[in-house]
PAVOBA-216776 format. One line per 8 residues: their letters; for each residue x, y, z of N, C-alpha, C. Coordinates in steps of 0.001 Angstrom, whole numbers, plus 500000, padded with zeros to 6 digits. Layout:
BEGIN
a = X/Y/Z/X/Y/Z/X/Y/Z ~ ...
% end
This chain:
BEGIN
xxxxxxxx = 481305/183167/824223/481665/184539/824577/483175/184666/824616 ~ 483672/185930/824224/485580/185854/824129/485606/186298/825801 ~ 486856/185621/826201/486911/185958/827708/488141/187289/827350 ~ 488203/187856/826340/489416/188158/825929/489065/190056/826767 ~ 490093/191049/827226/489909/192193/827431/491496/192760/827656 ~ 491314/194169/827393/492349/194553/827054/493381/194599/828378 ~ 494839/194523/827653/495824/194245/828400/495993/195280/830117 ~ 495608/196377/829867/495514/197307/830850/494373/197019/831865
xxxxxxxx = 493013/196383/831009/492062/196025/832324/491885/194758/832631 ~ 492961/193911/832161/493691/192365/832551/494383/192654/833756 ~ 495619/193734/833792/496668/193744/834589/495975/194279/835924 ~ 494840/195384/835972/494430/195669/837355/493263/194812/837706 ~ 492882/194067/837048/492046/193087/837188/492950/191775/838200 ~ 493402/191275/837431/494124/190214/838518/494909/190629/839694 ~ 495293/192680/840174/495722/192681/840948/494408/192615/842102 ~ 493225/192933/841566/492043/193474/842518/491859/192707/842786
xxxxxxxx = 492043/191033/842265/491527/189776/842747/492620/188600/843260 ~ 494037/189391/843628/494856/188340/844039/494435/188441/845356 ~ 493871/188789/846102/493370/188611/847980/492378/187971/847883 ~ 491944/187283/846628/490321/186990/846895/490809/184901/847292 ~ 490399/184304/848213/490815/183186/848432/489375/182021/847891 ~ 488401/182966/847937/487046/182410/847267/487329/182072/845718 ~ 487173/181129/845442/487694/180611/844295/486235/181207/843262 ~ 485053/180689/844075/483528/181086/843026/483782/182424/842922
xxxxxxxx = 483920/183407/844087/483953/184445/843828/484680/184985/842753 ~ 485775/184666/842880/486816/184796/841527/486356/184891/840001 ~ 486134/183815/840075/485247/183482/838515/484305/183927/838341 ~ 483405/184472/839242/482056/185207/839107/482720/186569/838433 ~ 483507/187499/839700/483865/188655/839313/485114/188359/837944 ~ 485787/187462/837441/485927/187469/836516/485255/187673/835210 ~ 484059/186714/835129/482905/187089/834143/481950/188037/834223 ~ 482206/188548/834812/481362/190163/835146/481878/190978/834623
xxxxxxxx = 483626/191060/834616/484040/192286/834148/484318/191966/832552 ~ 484705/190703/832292/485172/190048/830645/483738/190344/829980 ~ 482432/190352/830889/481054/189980/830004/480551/191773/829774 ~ 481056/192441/830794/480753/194100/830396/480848/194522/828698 ~ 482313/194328/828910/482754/195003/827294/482973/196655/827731 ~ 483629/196520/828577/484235/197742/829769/484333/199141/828485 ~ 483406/200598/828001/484327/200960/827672/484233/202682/828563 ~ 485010/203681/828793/485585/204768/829482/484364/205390/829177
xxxxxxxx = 483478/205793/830709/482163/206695/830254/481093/206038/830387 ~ 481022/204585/830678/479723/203515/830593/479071/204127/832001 ~ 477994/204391/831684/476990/204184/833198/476738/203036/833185 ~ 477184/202289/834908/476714/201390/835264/476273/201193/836601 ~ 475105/200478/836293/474484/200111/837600/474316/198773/837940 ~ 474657/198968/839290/474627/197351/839919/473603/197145/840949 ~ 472742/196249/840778/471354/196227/841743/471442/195076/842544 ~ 471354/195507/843637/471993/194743/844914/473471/194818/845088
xxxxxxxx = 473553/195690/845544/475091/196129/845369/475996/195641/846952 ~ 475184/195574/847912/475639/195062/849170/476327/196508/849857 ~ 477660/195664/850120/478589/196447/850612/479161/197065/849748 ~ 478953/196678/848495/479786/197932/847612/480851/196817/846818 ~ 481282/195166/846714/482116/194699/846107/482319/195074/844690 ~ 481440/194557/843453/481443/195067/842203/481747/196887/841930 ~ 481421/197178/842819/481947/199195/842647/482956/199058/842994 ~ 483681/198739/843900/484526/198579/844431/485702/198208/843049
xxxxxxxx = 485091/196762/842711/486163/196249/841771/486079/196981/840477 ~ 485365/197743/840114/485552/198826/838656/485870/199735/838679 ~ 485344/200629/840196/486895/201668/840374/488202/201256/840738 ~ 488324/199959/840484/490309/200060/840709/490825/199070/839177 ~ 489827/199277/838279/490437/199118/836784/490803/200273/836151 ~ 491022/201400/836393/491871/202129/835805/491161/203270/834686 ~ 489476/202904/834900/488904/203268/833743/487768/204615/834398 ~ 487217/205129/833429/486081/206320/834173/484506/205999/833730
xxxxxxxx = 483890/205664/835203/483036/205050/834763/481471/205882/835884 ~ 480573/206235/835096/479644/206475/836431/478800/205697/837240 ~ 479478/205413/837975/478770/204193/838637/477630/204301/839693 ~ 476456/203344/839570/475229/203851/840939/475094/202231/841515 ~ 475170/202330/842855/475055/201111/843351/473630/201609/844124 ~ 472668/200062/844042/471440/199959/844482/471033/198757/845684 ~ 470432/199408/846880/470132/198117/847765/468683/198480/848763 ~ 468623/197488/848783/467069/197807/850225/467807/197604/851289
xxxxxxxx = 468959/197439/851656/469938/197355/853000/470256/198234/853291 ~ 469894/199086/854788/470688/200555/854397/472339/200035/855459 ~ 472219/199269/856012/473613/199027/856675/473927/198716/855557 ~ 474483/197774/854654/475109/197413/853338/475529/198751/852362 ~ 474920/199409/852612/474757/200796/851797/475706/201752/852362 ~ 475828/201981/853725/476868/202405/854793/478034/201765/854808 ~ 477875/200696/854946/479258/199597/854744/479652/200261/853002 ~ 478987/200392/852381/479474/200312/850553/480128/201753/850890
xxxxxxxx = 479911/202972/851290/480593/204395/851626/481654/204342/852070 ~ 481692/203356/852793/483291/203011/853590/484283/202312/852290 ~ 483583/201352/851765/484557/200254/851260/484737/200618/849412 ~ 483718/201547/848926/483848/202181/847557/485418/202902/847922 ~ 485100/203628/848728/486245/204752/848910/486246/205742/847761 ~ 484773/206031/847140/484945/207011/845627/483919/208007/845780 ~ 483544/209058/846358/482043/209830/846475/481844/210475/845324 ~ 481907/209864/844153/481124/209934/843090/480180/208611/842688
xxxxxxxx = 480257/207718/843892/480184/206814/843209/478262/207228/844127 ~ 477407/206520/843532/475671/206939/843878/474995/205626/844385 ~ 474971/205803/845790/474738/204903/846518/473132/204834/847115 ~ 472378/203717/846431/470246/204560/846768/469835/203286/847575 ~ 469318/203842/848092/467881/202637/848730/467246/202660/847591 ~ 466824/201240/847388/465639/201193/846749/465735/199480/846412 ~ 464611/199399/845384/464221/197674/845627/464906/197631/843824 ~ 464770/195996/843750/465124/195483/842070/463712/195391/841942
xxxxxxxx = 462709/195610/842119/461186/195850/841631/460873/196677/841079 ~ 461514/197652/841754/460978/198582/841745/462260/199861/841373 ~ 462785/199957/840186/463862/200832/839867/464020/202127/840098 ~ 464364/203392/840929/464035/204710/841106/464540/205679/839640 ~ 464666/204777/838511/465535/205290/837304/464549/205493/836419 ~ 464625/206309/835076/464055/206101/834595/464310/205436/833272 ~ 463596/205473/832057/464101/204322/831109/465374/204725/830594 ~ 465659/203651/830123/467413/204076/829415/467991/204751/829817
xxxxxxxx = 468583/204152/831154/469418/205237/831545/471084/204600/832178 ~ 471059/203394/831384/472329/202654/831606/472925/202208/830877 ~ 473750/202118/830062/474921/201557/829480/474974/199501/829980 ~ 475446/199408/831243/475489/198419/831729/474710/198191/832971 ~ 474169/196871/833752/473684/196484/834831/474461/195275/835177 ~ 474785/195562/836761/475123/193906/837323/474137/193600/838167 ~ 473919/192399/837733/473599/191606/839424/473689/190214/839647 ~ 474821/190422/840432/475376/189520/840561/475133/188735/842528
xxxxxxxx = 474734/187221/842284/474171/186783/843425/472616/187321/844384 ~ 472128/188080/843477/470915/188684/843929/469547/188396/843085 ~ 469148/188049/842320/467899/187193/842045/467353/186377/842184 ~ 468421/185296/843422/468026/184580/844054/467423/185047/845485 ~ 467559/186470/845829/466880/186983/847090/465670/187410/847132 ~ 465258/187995/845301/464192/188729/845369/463199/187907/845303 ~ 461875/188447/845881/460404/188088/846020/460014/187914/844409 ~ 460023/188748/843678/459118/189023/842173/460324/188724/841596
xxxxxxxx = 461072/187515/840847/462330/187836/839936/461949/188296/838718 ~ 460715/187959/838542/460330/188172/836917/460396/190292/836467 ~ 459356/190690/837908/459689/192084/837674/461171/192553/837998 ~ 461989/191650/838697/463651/192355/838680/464557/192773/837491 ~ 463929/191210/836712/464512/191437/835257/463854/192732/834277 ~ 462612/192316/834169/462133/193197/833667/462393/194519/834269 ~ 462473/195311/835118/463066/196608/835519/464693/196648/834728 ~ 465437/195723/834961/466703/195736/834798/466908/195873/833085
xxxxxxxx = 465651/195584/832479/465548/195749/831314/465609/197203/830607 ~ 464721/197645/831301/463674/199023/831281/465184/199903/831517 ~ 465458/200099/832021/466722/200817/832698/467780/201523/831989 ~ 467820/199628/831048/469254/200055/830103/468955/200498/828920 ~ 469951/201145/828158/469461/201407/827013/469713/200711/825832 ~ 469363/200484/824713/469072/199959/823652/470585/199504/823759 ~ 470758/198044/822981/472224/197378/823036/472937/197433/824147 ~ 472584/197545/825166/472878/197530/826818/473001/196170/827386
xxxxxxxx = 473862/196200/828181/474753/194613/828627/474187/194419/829906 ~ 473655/193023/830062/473048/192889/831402/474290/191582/831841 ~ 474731/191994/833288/476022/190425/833510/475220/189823/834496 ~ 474953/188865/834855/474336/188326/836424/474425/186878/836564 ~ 474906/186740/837618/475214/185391/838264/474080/185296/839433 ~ 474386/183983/839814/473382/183237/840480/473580/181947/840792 ~ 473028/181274/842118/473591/180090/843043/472742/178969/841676 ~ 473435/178025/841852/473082/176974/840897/472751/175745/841130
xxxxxxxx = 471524/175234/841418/470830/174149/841962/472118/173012/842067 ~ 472315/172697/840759/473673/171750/840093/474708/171982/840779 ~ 475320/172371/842335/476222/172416/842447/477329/171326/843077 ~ 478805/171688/843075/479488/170211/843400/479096/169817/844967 ~ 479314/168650/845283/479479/167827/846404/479815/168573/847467 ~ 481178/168853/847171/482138/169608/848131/482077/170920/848653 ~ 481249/171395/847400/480819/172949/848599/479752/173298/849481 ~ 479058/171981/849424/478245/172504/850528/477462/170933/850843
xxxxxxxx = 478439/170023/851438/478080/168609/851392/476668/168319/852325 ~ 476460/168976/853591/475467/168853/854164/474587/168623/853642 ~ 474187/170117/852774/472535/170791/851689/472263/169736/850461 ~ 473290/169460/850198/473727/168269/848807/473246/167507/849154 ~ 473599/166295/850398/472531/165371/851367/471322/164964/851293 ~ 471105/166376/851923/469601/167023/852296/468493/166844/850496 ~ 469346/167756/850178/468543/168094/848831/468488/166413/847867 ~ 469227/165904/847542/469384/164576/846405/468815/163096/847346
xxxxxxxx = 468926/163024/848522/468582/161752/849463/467126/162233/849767 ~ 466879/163942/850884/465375/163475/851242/464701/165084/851016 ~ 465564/165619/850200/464282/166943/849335/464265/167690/850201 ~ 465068/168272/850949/464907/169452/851607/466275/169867/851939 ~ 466446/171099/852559/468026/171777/852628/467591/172365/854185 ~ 468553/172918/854602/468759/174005/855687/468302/175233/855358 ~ 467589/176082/855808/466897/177258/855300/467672/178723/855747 ~ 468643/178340/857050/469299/179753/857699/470380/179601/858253
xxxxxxxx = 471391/180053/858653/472281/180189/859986/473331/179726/859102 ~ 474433/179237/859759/475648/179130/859511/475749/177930/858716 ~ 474786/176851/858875/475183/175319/858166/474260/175106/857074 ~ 473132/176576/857002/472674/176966/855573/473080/176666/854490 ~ 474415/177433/854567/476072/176826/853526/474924/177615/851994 ~ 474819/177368/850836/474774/178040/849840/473182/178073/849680 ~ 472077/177800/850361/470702/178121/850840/470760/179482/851665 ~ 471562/179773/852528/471254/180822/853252/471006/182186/852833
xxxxxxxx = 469503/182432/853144/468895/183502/852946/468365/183211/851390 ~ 468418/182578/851078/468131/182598/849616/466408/181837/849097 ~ 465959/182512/848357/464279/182132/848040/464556/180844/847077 ~ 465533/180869/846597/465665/179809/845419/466881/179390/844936 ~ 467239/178703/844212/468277/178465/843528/467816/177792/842064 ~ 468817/177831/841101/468715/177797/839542/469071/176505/839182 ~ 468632/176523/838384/469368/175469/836881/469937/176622/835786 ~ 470372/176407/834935/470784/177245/834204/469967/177592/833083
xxxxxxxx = 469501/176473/832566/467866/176622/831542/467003/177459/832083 ~ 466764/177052/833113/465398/177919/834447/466076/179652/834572 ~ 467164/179844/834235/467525/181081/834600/467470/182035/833139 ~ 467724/181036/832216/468536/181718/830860/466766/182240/830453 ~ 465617/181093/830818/464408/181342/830214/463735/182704/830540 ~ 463873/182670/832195/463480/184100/833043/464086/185372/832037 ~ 465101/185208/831722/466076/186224/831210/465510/186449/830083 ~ 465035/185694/829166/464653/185902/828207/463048/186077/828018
xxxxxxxx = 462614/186014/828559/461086/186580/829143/461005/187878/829502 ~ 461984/188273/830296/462251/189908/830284/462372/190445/829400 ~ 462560/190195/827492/462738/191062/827000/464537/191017/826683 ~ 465201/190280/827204/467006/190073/826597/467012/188942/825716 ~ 468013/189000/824845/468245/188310/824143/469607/187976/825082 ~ 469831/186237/825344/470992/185902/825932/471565/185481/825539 ~ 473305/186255/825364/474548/185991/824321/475327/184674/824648 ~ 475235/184385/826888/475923/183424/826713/475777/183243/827882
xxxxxxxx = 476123/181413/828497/475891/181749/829450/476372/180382/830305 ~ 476931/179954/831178/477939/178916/831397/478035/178635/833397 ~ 477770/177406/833696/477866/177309/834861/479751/177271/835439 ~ 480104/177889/836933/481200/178499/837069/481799/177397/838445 ~ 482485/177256/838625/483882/176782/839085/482529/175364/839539 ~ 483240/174323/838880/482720/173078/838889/483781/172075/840062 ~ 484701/172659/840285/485415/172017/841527/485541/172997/842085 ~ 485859/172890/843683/486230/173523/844633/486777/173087/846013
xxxxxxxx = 486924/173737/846380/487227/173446/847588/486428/172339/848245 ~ 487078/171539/849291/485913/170434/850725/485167/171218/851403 ~ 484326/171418/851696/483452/172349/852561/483802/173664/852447 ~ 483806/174005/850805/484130/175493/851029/483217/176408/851540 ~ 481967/176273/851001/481070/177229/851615/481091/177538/852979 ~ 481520/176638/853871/481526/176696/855521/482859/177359/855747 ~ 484148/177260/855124/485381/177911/855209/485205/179325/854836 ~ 484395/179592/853658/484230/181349/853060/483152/181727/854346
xxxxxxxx = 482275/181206/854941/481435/181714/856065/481777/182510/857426 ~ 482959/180891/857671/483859/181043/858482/484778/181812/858627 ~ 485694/182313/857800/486651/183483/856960/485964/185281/857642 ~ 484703/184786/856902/483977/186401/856428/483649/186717/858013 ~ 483377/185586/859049/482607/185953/860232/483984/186585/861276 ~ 485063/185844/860924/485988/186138/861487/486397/187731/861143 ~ 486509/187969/859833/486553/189485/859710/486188/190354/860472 ~ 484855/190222/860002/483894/191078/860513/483515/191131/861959
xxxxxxxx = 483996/189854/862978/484236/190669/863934/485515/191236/864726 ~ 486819/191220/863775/488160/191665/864184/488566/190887/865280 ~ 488348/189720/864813/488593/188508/865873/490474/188061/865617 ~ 490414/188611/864364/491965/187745/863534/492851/189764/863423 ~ 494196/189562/863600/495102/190779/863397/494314/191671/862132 ~ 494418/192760/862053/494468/193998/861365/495195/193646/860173 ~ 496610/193523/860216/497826/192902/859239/497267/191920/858408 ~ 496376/190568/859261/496236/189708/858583/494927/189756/857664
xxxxxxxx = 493704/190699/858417/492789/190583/857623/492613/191499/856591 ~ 493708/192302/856208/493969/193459/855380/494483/192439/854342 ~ 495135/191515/854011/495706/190764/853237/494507/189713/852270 ~ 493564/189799/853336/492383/188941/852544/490980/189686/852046 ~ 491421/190937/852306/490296/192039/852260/489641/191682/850430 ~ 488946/192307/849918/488540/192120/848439/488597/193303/848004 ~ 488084/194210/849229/488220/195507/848384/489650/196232/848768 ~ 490838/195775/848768/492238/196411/848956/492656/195431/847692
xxxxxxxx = 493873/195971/847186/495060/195740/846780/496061/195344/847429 ~ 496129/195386/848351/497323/195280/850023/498245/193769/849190 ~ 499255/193909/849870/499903/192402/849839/499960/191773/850375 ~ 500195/190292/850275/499947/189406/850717/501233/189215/852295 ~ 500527/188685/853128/501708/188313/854117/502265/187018/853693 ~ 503544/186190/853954/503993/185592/853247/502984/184334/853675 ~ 502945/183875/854705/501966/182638/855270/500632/182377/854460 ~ 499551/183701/854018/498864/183747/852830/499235/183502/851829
xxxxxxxx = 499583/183856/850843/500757/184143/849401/500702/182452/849237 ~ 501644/181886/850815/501463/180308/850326/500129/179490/849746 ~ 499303/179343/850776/498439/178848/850887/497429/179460/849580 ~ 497021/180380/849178/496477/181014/847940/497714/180105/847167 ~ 498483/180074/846665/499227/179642/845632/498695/177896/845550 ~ 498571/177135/846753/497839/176267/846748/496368/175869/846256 ~ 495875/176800/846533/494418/176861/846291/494234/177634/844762 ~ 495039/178216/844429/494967/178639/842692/495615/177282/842453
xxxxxxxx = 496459/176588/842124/496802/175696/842013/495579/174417/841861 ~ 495031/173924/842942/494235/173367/842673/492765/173580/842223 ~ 492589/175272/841956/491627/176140/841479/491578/175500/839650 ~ 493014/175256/838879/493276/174965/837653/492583/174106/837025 ~ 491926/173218/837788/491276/172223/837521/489834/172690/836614 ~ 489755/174175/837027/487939/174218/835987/488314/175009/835031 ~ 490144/175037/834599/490148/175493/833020/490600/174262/832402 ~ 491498/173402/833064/491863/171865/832636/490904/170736/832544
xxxxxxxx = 489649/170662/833306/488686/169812/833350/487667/170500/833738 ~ 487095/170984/833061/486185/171997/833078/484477/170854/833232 ~ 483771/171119/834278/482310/170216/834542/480868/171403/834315 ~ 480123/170068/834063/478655/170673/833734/478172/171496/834928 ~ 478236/170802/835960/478084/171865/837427/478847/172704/837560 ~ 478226/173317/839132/479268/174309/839118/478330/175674/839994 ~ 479204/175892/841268/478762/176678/842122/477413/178122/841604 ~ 478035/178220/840805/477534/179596/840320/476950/179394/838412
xxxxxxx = 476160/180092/838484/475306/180265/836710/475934/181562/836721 ~ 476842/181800/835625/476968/183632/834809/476283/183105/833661 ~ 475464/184619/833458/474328/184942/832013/475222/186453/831313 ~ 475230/186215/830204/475185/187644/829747/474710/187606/828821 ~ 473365/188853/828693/472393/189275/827836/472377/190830/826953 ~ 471750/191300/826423/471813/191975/825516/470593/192901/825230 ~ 470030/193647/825481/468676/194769/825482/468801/194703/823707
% end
């Protein structure tokens, strides 16, 4: 796949993602927006939309796009009104089973980190199929059985020594809440059982951080309960542009730094599976 996109949705692209200190995250929402094929006018829908991140990050590329974000969360859905900041943007209850759309009625679909939540994945895809229209771009990532050591050393343990993981709570680490996790064969096949033909498809940041998953947990919990300054957690926000305070700025420069490693030595593992398919 060309990671290649034009110079204008390069430049607000890396500004939307210089606060992001999640390295997977990075590369996920990197190949989400490189795997679109972004062009002015695309309806897109993102199923499981959460709080609103992926809307979030395509209204601040510069481009006009109609966007509908989809969730069975209605707090997530409330949180996404706040953090879109766009009331054009179409925010629904509803399930990935069960689509409230009717056929062809999308340009593009994300879903990204959410087919590992649903009950039926087979009907998720298949809806997500139904949806788009003919030559329509499906992007979606997903937790990846194969992942490194270091992000989630506990579950790694658990899983390769005696076949089982943590199922909830905080030391969950990249199990939590989740019905399953992938191989990348096991994912590309689902995909293609739905009815896509899949253009490409590559496991994502193969190094990372020492216990990152417990540091991004740790990070997000602190946010969210305004435990850390206003100043400071505005600087690590995902959905701002804000700048960096200088004490951040460092430490990110560190961690991109040693982030370099999965374009210089690029591994078969790797936190995250991106697919991109083709109606």
């Amino acid at each position: 796949m060309s990671k290649q996109i034009s110079k204008h949705i390069k430049t607000n692209l890396d500004q939307a993602l210089a606060n992001i200190g999640d390295m997977a995250l990075k590369h996920r929402a990197k190949r989400i927006i490189q795997g679109l094929n972004l062009q002015d006018g695309d309806e897109i829908l993102e199923v499981g939309c959460g709080n609103g991140y992926y809307l979030s990050l395509l209204n601040r590329l510069g481009m006009k796009f109609k966007l509908t974000g989809l969730d069975n969360d209605r707090h997530s859905l409330a949180e996404a009104v706040k953090f879109v900041g766009n009331k054009k943007v179409r925010l629904i209850y509803g399930f990935a089973e069960k689509l409230p759309f009717k056929n062809k009625s999308f340009d593009k679909v994300v879903m990204s980190e959410v087919i590992e939540h649903v009950r039926d994945e087979k009907l998720a895809l298949k809806e997500a199929f139904r949806v788009l229209k003919k030559g329509g771009i499906l992007t979606l990532t997903t937790c990846n059985i194969d992942y490194p050591f270091l992000q989630d050393p506990i579950n790694w343990v658990l899983q390769h020594i005696f076949g089982t993981h943590i199922k909830s709570g905080f030391w969950a680490g990249i199990w939590n809440q989740h019905e399953r996790l992938y191989k990348k064969n096991m994912i590309e096949k689902l995909i293609k059982e739905a009815g896509f033909e899949v253009d490409y498809s590559e496991a994502l940041t193969g190094w990372c951080l020492p216990f990152n998953q417990y540091i991004v947990n740790f990070v997000a919990r602190l946010i969210y309960s305004r435990k850390i300054p206003k100043y400071f957690s505005s600087s690590l926000s995902k959905f701002k542009n804000d700048k960096q305070i200088l004490s951040l700025k460092i430490i990110f420069e560190l961690v991109n730094l040693y982030d370099r490693l999965n374009d210089l030595l690029p591994r078969k593992i790797g936190v995250s599976i991106f697919v991109k398919a083709k109606k």
